[in-house]
C-alpha positions as CSV (number, residue, x, y, z in Angstrom):
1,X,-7.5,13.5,-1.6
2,X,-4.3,14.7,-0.6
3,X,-1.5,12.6,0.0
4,X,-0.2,11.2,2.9
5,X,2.0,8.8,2.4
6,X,5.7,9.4,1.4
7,X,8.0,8.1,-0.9
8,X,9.5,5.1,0.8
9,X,6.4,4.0,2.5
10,X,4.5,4.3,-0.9
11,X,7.9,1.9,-2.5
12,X,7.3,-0.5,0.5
13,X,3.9,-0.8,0.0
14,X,4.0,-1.1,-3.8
15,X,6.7,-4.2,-3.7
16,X,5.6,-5.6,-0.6
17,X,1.9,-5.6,-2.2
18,X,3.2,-7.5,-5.5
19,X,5.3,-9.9,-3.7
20,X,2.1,-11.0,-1.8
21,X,0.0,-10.5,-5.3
22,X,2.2,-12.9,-6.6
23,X,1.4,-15.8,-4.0
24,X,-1.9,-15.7,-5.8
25,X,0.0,-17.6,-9.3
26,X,3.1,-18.7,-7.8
27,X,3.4,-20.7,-4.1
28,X,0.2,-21.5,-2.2
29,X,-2.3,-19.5,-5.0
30,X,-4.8,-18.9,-2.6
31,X,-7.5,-15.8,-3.0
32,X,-6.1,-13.8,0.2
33,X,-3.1,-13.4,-2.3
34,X,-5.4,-11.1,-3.8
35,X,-5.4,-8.6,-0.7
36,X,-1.9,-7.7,-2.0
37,X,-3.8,-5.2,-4.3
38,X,-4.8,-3.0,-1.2
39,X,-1.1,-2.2,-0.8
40,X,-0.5,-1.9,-4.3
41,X,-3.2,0.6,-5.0
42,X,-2.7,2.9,-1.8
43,X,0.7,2.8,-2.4
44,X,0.5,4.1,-6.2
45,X,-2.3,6.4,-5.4
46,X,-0.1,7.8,-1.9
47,X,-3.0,8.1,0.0
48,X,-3.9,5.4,3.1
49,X,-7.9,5.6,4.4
50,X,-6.5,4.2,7.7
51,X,-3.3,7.0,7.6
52,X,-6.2,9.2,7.6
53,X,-8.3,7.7,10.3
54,X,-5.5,7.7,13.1
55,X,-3.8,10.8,12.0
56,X,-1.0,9.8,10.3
57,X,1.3,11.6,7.4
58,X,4.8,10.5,6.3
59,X,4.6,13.0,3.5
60,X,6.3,15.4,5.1
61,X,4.1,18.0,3.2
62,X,1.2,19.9,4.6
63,X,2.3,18.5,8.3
């Protein structure tokens, strides 16, 4: 997999991903707190599935 996802949208996906991970222990703690993982995971690995679907690459490398 190569990546496709650069550095600010991989740090906006990582924080934004355990800010909504943390609804799931602190605020309404229900289970679609738990879709803040998807973030969390493509953001740490840098590569999207759905980037790849429609195209997209804010890399900037191999554009």
């Amino acid at each position: 997999m190569r990546r496709n996802e650069g550095s600010l949208d991989r740090t906006v996906r990582i924080v934004g991903g355990l800010a909504i991970l943390s609804l799931a222990f602190v605020g309404p703690q229900t289970p679609w707190a738990l879709l803040g993982i998807i973030p969390v995971i493509t953001g740490t690995a840098g590569y999207c599935p759905a980037y790849k679907l429609f195209g997209i690459n804010t890399c900037g490398i191999g554009k």
